[in-house]
C-alpha positions in Angstrom: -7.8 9.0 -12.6 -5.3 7.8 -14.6 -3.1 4.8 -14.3 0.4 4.4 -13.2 2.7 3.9 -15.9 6.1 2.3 -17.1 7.4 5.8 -15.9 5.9 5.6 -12.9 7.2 1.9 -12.2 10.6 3.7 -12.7 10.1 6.3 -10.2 8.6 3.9 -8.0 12.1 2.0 -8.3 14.0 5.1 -7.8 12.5 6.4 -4.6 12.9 2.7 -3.1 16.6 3.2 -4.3 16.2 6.7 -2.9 14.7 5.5 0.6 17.4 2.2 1.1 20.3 4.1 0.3 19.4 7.2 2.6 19.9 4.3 5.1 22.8 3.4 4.1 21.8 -0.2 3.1 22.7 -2.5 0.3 20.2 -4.7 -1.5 21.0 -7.4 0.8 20.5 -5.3 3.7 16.6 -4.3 2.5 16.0 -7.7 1.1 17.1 -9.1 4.8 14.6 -6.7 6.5 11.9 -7.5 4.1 12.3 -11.0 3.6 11.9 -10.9 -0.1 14.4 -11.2 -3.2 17.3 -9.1 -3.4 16.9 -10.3 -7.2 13.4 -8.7 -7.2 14.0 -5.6 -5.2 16.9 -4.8 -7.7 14.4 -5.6 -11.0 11.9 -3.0 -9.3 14.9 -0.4 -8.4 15.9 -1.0 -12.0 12.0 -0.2 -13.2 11.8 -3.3 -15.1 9.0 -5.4 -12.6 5.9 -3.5 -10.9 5.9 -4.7 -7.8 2.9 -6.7 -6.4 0.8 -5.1 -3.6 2.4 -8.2 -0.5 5.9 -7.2 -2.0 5.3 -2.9 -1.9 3.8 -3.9 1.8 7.2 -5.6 2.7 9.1 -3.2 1.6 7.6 0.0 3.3 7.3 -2.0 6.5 11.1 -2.7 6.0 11.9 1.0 5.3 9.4 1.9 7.9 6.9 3.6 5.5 3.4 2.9 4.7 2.5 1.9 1.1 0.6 5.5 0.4 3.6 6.9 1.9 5.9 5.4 -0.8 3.8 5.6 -3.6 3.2 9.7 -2.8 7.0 9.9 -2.1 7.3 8.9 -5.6 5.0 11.0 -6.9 6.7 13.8 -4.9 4.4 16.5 -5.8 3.8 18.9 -2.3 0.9 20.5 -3.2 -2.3 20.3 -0.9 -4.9 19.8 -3.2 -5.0 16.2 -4.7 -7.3 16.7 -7.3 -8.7 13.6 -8.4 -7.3 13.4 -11.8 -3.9 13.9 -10.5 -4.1 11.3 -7.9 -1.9 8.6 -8.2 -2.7 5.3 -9.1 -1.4 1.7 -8.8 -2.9 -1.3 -10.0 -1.1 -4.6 -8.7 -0.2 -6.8 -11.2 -1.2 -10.3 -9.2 -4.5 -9.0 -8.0 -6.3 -6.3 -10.1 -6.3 -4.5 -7.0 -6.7 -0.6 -7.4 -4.9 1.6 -5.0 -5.7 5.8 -5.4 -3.3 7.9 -2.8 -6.6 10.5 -2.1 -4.5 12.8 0.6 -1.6 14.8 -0.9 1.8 14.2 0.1 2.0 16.9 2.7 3.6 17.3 6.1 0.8 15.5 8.3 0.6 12.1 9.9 -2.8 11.5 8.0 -3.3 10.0 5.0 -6.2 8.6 3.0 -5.9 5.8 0.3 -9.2 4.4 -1.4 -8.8 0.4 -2.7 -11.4 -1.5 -5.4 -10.4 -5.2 -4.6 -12.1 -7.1 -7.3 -14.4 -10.0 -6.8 -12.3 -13.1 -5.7 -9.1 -11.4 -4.4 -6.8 -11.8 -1.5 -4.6 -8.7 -0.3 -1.9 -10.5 2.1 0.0 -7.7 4.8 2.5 -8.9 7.5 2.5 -7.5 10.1 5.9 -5.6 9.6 3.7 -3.2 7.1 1.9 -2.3 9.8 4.3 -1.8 12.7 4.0 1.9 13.0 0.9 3.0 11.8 -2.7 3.4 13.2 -5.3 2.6 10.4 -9.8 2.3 10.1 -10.8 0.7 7.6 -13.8 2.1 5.9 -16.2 0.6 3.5 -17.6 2.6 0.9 -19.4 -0.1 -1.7 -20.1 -4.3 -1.8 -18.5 -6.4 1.1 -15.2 -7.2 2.5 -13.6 -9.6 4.6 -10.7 -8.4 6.7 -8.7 -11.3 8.5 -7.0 -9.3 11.8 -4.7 -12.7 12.7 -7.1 -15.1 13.9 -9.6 -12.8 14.2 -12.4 -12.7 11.2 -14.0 -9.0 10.3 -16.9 -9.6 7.4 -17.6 -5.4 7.0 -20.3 -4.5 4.7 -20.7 -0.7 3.4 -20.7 2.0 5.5 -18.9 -0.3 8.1 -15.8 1.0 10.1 -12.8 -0.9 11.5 -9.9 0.5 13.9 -7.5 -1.9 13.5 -5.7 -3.5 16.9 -1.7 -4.2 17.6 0.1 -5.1 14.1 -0.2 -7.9 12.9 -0.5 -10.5 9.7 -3.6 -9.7 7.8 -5.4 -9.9 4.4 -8.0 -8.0 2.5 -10.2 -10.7 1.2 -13.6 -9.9 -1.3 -15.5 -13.5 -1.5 -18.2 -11.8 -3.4 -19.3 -11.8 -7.0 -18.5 -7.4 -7.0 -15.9 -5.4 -6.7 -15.4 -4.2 -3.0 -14.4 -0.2 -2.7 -13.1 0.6 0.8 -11.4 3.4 2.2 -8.2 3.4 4.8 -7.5 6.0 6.4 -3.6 6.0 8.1 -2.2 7.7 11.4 1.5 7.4 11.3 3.5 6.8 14.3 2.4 5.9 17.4 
């Protein structure tokens, strides 16, 4: 695996640039739909600020895109087999949490991202991220809590969620290890 770079933080920036502006909208316009900083969203169109893994959420859900969606389209690479070493990866910069794209960026509704949230974290999602996908979450090692809204999932490995109507969320790990889960996305409904 290796790790996402400044270069990648640049392309990452472009293909945001790339995504808003096929929609005709101005930094205002994106920063409106995603409620964040039109200050920030121009410092990570600019490459100069990774972007945290709540702020990449906002902004996909904005543009109508998952995360792994995104972070493929950045990648832009077509082929069909991901090997391993050439999968992407993004660490956010808040958290420590690990993000591999697993699927390649092919013409499927599927796609398969593995996480390692490290002990202690908190992944925060609104439910705009969320809005038109169907996801499972799937736990591969140590324990995680999932909070669905009100509703409190405590999966341990081997456990599967399907996730129910969008909505605010969080990936939480209260243990003492790191938590390595797999989602797995449907896109569209």
């Amino acid at each position: 695996m290796s790790n996402l770079s400044d270069d990648f933080d640049r392309c990452l920036g472009e293909r945001i640039r790339t995504e808003r502006t096929a929609r005709g909208w101005s930094l205002s316009d994106l920063a409106e739909r995603a409620d964040v900083s039109r200050a920030m969203i121009n410092k990570v169109e600019r490459g100069e600020s990774s972007p945290t893994a709540a702020f990449l959420g906002k902004l996909a859900g904005a543009l109508s895109l998952s995360v792994s969606t995104l972070i493929a389209r950045a990648e832009a690479n077509g082929r069909r087999l991901f090997r391993a070493g050439d999968q992407p990866v993004w660490t956010d910069p808040e958290t420590g949490y690990v993000r591999r794209q697993v699927s390649p960026a092919v013409d499927m509704p599927l796609e398969i991202v593995e996480v390692s949230l490290p002990p202690g974290a908190r992944v925060p999602y609104d439910a705009a991220a969320f809005a038109f996908l169907r996801q499972m979450i799937w736990v591969q090692e140590g324990s995680l809590v999932f909070l669905e809204g009100e509703t409190r999932h405590h999966l341990e490995a081997g456990d599967c969620l399907a996730l129910g109507p969008p909505t605010d969320c969080a990936f939480i790990n209260e243990s003492g290890e790191a938590c390595r889960y797999a989602v797995i996305l449907l896109k569209g409904r």
